[in-house]
PDB file with SEQRES, HELIX, SHEET and CRYST1 records, atoms N, CA, C and O in Angstrom:
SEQRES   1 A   83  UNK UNK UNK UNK UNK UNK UNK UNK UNK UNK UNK UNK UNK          
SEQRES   2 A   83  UNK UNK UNK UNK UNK UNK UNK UNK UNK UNK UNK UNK UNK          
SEQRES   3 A   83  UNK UNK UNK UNK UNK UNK UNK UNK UNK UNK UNK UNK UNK          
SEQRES   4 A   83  UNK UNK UNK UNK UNK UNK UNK UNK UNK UNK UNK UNK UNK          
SEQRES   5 A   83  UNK UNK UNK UNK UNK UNK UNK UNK UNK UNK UNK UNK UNK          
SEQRES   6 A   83  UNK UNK UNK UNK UNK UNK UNK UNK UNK UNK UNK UNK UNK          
SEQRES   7 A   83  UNK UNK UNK UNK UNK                                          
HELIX    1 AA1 UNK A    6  UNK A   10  3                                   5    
HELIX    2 AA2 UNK A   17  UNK A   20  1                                   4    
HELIX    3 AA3 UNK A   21  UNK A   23  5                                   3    
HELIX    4 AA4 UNK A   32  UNK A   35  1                                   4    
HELIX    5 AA5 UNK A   38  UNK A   45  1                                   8    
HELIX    6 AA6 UNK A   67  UNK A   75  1                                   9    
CRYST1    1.000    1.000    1.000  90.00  90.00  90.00 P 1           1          
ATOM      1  N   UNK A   1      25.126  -8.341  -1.734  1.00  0.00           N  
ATOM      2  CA  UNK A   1      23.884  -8.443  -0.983  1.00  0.00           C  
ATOM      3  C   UNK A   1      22.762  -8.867  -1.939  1.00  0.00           C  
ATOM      4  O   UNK A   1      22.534  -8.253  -2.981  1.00  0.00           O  
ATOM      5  N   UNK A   2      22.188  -9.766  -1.605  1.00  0.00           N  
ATOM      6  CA  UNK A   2      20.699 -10.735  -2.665  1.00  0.00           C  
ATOM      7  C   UNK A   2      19.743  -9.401  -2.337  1.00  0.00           C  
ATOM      8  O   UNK A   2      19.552  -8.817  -1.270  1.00  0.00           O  
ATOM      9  N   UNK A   3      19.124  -9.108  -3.918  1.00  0.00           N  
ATOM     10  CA  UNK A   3      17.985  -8.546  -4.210  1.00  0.00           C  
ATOM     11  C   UNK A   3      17.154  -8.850  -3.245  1.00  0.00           C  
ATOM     12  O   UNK A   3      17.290 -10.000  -2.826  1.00  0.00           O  
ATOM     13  N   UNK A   4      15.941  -7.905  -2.504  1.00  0.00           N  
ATOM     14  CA  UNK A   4      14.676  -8.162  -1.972  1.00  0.00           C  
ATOM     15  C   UNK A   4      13.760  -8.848  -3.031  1.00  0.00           C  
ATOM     16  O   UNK A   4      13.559  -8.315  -4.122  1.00  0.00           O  
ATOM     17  N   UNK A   5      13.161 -10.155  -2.648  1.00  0.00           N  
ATOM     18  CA  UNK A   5      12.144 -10.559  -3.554  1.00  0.00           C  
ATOM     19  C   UNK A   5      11.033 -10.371  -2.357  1.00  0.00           C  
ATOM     20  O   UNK A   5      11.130 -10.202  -1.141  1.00  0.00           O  
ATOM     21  N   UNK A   6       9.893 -10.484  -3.303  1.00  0.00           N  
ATOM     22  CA  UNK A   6       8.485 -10.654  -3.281  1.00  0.00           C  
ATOM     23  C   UNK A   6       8.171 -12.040  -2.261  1.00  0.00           C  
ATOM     24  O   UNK A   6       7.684 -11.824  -1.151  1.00  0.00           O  
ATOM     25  N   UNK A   7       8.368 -12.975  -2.543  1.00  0.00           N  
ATOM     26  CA  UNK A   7       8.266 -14.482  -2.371  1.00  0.00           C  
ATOM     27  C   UNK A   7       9.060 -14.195  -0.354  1.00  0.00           C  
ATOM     28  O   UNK A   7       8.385 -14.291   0.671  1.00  0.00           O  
ATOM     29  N   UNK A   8      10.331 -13.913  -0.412  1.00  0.00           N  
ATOM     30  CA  UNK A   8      11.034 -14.252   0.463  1.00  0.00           C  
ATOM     31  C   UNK A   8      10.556 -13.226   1.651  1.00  0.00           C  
ATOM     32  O   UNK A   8      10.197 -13.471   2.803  1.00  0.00           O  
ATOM     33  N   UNK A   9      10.695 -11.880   0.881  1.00  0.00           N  
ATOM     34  CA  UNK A   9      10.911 -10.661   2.031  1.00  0.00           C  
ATOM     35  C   UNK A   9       9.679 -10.283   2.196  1.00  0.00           C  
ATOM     36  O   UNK A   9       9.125 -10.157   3.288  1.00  0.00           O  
ATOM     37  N   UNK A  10       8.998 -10.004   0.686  1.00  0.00           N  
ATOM     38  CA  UNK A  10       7.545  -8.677   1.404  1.00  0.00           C  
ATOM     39  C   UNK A  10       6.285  -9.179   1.349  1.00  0.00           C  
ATOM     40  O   UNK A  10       5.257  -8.591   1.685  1.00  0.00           O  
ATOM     41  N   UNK A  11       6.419 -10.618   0.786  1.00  0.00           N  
ATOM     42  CA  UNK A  11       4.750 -11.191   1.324  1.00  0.00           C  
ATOM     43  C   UNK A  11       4.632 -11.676   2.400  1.00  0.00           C  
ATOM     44  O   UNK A  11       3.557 -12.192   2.707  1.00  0.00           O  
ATOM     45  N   UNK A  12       5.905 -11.645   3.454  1.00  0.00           N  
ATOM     46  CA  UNK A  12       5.708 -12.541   4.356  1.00  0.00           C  
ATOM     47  C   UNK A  12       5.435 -10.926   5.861  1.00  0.00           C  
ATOM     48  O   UNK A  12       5.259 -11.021   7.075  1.00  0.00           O  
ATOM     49  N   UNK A  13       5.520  -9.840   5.064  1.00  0.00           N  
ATOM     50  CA  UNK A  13       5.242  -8.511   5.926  1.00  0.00           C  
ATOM     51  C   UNK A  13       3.630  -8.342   5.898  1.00  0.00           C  
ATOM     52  O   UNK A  13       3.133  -7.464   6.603  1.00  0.00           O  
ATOM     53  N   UNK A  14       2.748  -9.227   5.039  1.00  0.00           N  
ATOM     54  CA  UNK A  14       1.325  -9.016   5.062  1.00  0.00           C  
ATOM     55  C   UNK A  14       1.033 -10.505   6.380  1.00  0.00           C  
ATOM     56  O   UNK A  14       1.690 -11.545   6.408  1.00  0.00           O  
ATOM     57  N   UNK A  15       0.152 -10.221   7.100  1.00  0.00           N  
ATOM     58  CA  UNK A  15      -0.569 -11.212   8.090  1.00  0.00           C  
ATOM     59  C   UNK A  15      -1.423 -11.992   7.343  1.00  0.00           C  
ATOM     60  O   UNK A  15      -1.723 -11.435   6.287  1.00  0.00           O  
ATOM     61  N   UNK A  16      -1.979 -13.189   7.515  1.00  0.00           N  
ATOM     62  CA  UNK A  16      -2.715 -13.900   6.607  1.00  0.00           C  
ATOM     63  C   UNK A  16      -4.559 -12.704   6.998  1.00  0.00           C  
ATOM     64  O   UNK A  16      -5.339 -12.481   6.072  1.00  0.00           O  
ATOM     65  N   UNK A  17      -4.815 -12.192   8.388  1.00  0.00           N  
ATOM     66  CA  UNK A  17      -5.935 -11.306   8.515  1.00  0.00           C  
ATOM     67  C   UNK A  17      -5.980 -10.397   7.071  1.00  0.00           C  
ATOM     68  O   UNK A  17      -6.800 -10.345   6.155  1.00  0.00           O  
ATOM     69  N   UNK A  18      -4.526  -9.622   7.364  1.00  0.00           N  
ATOM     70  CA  UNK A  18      -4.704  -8.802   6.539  1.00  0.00           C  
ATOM     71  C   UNK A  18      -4.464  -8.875   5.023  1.00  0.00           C  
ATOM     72  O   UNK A  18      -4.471  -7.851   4.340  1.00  0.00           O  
ATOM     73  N   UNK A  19      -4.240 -10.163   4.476  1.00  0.00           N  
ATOM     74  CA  UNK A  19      -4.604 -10.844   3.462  1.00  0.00           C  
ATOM     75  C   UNK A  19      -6.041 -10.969   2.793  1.00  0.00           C  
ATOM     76  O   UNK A  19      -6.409 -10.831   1.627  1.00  0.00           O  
ATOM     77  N   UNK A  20      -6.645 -11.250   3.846  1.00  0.00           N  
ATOM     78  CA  UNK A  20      -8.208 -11.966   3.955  1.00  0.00           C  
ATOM     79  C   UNK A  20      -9.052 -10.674   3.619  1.00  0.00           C  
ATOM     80  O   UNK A  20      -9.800 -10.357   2.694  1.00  0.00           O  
ATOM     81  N   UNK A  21      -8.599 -10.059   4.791  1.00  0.00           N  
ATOM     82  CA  UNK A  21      -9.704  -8.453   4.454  1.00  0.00           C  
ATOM     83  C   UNK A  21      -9.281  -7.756   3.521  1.00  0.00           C  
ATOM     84  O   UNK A  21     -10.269  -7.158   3.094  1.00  0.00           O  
ATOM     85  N   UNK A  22      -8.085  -7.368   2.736  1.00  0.00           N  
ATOM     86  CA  UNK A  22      -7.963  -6.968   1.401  1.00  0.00           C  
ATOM     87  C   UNK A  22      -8.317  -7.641   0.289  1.00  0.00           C  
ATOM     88  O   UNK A  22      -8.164  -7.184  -0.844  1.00  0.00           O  
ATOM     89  N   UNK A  23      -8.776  -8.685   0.533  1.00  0.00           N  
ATOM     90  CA  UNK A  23      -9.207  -8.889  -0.622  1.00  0.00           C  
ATOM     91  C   UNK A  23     -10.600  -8.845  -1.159  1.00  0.00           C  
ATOM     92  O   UNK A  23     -10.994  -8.932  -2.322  1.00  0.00           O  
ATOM     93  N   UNK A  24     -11.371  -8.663   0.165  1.00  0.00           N  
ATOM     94  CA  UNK A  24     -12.530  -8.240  -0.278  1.00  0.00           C  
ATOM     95  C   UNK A  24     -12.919  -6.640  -0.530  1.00  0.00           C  
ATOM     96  O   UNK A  24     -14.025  -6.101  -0.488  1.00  0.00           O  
ATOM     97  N   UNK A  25     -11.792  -6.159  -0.768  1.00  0.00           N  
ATOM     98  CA  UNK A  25     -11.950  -4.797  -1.631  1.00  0.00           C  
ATOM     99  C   UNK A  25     -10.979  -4.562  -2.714  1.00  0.00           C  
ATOM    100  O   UNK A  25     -10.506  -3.475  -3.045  1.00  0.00           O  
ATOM    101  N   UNK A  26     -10.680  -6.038  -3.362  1.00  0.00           N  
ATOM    102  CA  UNK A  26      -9.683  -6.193  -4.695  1.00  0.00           C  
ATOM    103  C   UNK A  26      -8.413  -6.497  -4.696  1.00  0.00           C  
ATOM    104  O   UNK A  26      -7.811  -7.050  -5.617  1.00  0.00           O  
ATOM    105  N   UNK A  27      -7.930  -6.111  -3.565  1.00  0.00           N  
ATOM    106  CA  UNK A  27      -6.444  -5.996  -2.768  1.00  0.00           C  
ATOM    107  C   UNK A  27      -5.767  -7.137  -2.509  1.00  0.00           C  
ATOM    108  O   UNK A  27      -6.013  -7.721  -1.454  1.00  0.00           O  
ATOM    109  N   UNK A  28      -4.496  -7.826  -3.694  1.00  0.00           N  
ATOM    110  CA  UNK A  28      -4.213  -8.914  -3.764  1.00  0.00           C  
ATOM    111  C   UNK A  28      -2.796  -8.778  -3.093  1.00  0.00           C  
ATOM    112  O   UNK A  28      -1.756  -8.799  -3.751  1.00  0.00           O  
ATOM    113  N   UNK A  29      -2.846  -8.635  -1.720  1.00  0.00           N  
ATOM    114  CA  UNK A  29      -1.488  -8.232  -0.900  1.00  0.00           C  
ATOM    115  C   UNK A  29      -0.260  -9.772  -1.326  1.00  0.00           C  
ATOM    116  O   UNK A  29       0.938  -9.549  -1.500  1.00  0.00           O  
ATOM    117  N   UNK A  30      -0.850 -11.230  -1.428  1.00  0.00           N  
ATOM    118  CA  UNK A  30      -0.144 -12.327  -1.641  1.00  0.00           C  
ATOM    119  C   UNK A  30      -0.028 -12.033  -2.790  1.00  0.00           C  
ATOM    120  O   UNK A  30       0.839 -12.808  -3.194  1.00  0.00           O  
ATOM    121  N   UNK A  31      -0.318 -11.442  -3.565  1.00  0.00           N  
ATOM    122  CA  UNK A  31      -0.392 -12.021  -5.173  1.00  0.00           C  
ATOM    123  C   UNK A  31       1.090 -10.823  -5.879  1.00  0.00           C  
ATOM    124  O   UNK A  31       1.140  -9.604  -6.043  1.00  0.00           O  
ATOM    125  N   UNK A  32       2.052 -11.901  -6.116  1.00  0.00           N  
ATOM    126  CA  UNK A  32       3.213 -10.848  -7.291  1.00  0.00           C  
ATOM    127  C   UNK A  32       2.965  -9.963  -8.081  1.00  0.00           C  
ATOM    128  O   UNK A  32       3.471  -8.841  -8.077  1.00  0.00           O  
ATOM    129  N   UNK A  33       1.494 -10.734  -9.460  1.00  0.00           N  
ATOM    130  CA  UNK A  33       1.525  -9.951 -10.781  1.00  0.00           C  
ATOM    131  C   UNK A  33       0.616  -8.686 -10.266  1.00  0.00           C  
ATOM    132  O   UNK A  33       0.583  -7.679 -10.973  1.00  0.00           O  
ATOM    133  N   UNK A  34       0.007  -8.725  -9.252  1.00  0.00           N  
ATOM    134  CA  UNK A  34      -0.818  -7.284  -8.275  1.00  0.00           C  
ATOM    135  C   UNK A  34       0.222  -6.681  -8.114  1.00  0.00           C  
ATOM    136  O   UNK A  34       0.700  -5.794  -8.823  1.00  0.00           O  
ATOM    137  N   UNK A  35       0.746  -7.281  -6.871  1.00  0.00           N  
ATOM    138  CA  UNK A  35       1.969  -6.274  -6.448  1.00  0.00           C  
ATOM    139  C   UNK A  35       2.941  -5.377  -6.676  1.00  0.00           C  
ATOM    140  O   UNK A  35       3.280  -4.373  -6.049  1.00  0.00           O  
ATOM    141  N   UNK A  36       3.457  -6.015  -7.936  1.00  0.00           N  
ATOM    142  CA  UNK A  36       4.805  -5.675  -8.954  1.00  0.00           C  
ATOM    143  C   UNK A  36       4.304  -4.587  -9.874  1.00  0.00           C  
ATOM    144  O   UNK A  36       5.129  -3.976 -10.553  1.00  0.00           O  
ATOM    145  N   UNK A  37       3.273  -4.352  -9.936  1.00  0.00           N  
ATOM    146  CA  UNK A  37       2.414  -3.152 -11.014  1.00  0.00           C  
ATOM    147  C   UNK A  37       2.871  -1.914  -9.563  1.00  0.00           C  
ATOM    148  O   UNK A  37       2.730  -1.969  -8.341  1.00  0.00           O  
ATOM    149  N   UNK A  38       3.378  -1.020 -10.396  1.00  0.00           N  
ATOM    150  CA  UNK A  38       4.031  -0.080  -9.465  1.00  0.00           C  
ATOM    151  C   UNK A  38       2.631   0.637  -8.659  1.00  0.00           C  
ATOM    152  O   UNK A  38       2.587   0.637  -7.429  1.00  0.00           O  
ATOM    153  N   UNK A  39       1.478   1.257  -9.514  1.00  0.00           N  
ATOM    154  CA  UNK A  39       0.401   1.850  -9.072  1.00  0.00           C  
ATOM    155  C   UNK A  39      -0.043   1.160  -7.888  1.00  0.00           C  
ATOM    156  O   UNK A  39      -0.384   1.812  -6.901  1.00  0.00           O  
ATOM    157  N   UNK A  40      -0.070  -0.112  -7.896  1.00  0.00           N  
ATOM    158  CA  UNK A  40      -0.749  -1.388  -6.851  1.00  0.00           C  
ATOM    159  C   UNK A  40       0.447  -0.579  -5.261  1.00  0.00           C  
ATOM    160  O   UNK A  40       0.386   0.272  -4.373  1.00  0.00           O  
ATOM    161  N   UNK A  41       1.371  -1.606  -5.826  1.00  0.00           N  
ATOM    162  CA  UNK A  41       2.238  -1.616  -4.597  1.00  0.00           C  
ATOM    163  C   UNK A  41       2.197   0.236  -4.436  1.00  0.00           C  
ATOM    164  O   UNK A  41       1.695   0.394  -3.323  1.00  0.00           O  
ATOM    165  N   UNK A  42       2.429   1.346  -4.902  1.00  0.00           N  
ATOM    166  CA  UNK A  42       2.417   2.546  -4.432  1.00  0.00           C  
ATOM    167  C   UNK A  42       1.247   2.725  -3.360  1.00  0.00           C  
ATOM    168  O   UNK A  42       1.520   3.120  -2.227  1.00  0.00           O  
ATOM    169  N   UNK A  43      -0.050   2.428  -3.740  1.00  0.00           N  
ATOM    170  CA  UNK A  43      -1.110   2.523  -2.964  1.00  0.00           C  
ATOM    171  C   UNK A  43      -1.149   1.777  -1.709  1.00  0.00           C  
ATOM    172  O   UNK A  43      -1.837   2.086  -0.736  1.00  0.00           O  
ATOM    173  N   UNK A  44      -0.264   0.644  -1.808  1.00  0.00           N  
ATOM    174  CA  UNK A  44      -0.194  -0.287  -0.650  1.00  0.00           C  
ATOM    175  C   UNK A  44       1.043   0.434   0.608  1.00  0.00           C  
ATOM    176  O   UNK A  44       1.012   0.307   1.832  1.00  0.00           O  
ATOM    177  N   UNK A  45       1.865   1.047  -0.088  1.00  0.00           N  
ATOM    178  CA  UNK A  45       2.755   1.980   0.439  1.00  0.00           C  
ATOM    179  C   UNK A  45       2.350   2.875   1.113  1.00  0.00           C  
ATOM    180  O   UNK A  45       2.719   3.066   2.272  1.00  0.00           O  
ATOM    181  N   UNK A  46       1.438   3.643   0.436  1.00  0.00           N  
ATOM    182  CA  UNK A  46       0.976   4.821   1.169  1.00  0.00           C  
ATOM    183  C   UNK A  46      -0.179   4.631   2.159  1.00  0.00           C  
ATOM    184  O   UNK A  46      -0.477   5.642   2.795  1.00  0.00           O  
ATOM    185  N   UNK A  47      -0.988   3.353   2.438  1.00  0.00           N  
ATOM    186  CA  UNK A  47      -1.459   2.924   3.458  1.00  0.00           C  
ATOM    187  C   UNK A  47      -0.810   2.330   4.639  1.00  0.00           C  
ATOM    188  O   UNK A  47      -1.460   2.272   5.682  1.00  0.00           O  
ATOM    189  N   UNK A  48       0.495   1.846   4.594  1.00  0.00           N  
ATOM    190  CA  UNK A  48       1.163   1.637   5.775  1.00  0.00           C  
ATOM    191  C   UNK A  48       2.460   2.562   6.264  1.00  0.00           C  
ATOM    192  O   UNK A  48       3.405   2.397   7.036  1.00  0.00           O  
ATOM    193  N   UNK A  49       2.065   3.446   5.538  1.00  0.00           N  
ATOM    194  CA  UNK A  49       3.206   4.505   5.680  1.00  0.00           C  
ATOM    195  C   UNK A  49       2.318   5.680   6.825  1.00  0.00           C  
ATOM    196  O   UNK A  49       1.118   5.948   6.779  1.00  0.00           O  
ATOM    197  N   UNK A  50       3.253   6.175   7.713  1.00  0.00           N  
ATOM    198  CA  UNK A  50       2.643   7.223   8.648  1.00  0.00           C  
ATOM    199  C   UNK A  50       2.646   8.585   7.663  1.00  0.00           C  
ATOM    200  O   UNK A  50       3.580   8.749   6.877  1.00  0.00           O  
ATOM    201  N   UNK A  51       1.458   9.626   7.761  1.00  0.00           N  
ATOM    202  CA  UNK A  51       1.664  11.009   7.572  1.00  0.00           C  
ATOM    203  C   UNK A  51       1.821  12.160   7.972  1.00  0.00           C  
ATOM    204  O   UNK A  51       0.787  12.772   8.240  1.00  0.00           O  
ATOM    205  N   UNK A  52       2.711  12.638   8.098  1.00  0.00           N  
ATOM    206  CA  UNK A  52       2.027  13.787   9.254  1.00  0.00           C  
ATOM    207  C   UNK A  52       2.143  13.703  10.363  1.00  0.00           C  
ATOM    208  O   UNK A  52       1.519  14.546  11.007  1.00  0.00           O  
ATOM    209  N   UNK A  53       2.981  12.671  11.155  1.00  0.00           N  
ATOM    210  CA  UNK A  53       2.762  12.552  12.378  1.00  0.00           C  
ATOM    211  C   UNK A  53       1.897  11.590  12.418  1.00  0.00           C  
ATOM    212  O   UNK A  53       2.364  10.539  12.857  1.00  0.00           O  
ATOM    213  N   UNK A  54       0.627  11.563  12.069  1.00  0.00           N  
ATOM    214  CA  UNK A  54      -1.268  10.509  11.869  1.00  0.00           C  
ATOM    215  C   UNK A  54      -0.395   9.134  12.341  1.00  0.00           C  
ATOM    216  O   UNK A  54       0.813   9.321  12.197  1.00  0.00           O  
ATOM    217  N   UNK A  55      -0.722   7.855  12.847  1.00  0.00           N  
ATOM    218  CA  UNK A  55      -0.473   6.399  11.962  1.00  0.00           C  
ATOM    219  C   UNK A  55      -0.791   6.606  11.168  1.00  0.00           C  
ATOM    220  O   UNK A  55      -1.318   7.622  10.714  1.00  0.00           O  
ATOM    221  N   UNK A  56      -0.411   5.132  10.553  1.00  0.00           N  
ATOM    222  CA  UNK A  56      -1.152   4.656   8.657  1.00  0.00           C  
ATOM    223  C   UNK A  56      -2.170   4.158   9.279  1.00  0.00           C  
ATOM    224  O   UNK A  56      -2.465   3.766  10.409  1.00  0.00           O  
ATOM    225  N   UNK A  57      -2.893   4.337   7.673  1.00  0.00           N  
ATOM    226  CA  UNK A  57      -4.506   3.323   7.995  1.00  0.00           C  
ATOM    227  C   UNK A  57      -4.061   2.264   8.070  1.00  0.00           C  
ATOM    228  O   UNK A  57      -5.025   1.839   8.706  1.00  0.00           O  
ATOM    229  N   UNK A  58      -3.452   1.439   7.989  1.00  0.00           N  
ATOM    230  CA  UNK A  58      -3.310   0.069   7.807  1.00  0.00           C  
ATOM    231  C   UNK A  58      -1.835  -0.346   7.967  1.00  0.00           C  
ATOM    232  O   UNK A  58      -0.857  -0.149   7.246  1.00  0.00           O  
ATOM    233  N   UNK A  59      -2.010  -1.072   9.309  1.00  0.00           N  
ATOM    234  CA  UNK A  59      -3.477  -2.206   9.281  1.00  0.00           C  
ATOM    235  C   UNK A  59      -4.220  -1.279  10.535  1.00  0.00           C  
ATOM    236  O   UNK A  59      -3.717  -0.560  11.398  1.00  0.00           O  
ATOM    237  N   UNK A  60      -5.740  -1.658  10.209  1.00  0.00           N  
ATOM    238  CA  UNK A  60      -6.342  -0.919  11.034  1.00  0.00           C  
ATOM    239  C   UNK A  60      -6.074  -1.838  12.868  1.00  0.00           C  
ATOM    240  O   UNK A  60      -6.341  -2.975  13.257  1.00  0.00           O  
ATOM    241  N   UNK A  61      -5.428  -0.602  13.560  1.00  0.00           N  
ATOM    242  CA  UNK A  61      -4.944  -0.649  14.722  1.00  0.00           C  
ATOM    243  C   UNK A  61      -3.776  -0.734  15.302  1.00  0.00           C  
ATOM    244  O   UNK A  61      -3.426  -0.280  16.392  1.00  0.00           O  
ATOM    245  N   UNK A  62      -3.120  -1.402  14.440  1.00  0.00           N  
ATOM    246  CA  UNK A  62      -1.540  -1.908  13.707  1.00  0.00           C  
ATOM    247  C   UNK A  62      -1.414  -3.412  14.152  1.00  0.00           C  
ATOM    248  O   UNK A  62      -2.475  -3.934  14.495  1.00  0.00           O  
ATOM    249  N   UNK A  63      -0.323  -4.160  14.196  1.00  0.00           N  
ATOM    250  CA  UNK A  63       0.392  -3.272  14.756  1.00  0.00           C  
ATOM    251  C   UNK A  63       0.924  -2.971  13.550  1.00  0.00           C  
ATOM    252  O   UNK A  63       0.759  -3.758  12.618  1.00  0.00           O  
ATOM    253  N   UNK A  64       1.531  -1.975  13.405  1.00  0.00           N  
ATOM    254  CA  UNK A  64       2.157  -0.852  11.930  1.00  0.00           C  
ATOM    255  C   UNK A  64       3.677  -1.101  11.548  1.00  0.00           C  
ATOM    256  O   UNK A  64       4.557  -1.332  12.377  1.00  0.00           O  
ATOM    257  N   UNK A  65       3.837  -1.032  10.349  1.00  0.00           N  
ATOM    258  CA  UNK A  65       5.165  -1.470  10.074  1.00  0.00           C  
ATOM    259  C   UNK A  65       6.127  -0.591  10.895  1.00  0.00           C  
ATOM    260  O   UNK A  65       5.697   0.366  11.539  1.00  0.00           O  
ATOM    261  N   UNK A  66       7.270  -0.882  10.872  1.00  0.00           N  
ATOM    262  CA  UNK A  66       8.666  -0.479  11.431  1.00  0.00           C  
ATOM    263  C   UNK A  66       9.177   0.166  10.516  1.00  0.00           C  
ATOM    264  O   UNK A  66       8.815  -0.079   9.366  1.00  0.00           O  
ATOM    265  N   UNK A  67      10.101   1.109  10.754  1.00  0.00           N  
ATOM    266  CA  UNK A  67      10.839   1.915   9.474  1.00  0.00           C  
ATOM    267  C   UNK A  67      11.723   0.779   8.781  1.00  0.00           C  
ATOM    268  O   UNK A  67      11.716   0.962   7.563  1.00  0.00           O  
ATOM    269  N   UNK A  68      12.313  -0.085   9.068  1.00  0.00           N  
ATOM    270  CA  UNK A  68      12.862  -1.243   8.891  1.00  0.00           C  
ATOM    271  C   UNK A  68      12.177  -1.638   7.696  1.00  0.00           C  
ATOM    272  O   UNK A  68      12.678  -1.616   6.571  1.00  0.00           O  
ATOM    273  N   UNK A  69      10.613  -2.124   8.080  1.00  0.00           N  
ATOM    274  CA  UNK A  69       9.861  -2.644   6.899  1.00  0.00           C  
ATOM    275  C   UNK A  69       9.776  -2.174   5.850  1.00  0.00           C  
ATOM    276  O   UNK A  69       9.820  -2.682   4.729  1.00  0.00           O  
ATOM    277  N   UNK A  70       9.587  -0.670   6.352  1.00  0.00           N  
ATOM    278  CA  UNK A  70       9.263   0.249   5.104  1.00  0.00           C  
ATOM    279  C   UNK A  70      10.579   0.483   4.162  1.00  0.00           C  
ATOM    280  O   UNK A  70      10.419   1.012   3.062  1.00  0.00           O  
ATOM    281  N   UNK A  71      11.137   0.314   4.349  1.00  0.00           N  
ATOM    282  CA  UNK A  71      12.687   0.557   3.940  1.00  0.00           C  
ATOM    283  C   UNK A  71      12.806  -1.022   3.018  1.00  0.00           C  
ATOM    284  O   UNK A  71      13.280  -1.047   1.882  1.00  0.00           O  
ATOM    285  N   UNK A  72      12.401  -2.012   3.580  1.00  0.00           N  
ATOM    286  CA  UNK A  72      12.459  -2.845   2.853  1.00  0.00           C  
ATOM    287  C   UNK A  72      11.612  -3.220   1.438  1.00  0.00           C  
ATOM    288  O   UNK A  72      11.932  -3.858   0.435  1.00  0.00           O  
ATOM    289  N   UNK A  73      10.446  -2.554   1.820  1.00  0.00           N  
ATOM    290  CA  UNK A  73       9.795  -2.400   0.594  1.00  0.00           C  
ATOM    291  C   UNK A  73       9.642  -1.748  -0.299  1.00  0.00           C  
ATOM    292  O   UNK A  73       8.906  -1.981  -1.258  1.00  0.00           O  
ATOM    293  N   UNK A  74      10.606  -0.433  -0.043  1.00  0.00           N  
ATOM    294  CA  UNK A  74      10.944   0.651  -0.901  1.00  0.00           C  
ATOM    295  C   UNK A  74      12.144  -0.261  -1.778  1.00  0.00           C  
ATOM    296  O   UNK A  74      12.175  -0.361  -3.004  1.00  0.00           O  
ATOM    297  N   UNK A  75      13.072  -0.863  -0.851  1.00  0.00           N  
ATOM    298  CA  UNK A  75      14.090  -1.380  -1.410  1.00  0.00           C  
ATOM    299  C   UNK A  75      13.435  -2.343  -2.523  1.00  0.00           C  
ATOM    300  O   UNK A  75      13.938  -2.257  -3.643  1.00  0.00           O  
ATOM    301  N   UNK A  76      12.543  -3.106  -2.375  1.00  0.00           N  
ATOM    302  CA  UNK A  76      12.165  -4.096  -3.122  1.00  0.00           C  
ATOM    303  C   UNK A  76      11.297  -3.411  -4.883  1.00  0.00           C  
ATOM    304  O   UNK A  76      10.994  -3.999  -5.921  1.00  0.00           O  
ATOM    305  N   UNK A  77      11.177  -2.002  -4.454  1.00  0.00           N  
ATOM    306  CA  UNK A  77      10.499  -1.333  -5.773  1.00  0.00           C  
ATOM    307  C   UNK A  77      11.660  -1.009  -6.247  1.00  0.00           C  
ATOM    308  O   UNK A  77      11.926  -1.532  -7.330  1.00  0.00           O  
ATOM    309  N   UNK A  78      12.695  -0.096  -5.654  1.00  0.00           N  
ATOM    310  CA  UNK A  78      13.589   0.609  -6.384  1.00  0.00           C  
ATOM    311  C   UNK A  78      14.230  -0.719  -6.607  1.00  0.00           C  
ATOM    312  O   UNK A  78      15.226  -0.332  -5.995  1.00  0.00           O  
ATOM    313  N   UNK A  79      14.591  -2.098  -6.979  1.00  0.00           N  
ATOM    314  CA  UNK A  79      15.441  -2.729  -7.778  1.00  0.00           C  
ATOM    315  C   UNK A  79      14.403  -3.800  -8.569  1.00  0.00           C  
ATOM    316  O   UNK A  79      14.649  -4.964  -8.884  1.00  0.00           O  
ATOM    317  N   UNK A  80      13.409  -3.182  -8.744  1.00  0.00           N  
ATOM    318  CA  UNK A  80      12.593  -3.530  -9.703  1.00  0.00           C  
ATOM    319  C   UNK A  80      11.463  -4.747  -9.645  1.00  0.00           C  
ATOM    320  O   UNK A  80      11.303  -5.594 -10.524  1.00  0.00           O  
ATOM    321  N   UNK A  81      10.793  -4.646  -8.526  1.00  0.00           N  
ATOM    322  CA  UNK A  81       9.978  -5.798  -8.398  1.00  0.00           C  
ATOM    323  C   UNK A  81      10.074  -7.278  -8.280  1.00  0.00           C  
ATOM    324  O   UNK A  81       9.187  -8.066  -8.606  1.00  0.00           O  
ATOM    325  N   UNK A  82      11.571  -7.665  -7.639  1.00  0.00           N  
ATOM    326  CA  UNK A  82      11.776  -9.279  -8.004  1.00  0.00           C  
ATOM    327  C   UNK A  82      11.156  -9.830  -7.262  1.00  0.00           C  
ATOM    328  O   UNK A  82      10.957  -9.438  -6.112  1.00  0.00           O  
ATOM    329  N   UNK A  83      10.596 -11.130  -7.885  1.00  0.00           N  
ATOM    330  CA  UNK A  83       9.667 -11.958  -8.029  1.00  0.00           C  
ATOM    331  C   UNK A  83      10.490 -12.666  -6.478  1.00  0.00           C  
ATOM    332  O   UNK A  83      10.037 -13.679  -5.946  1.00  0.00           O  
TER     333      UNK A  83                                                      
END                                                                             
């Protein structure tokens, strides 16, 4: 089974909206060398992740990832960030 990359699988889980509005608070959701920094992508995790029952903040309204997604982007940290 091919590694999750960056390029193929998890930039294409950001909307170009929600591209646009993260970045005017630093938030380089397209960008690899952002992403691949574990602190980055953790924080990006824990905004589309539900808590508690709550939704995630983000995206504000959703529509909100799928456990599917989330699973995919866990997958894409635990084998090490490929590009």
């Amino acid at each position: 089974m091919p590694q999750v990359s960056f390029a193929a699988d998890i930039k294409p889980l950001f909307r170009d909206i929600d591209i646009s509005h993260m970045k005017s608070f630093g938030v380089e959701l397209d960008d690899y060398a952002y992403m691949s920094n574990p602190d980055n992508a953790n924080s990006v995790l824990a905004t589309v992740s539900p808590h508690s029952g709550e939704p995630p903040s983000m995206p504000p309204g959703g529509p909100y990832w799928t456990a599917a997604q989330l699973a995919l982007f866990v997958q894409w940290q635990e084998e090490g960030y490929q590009p």
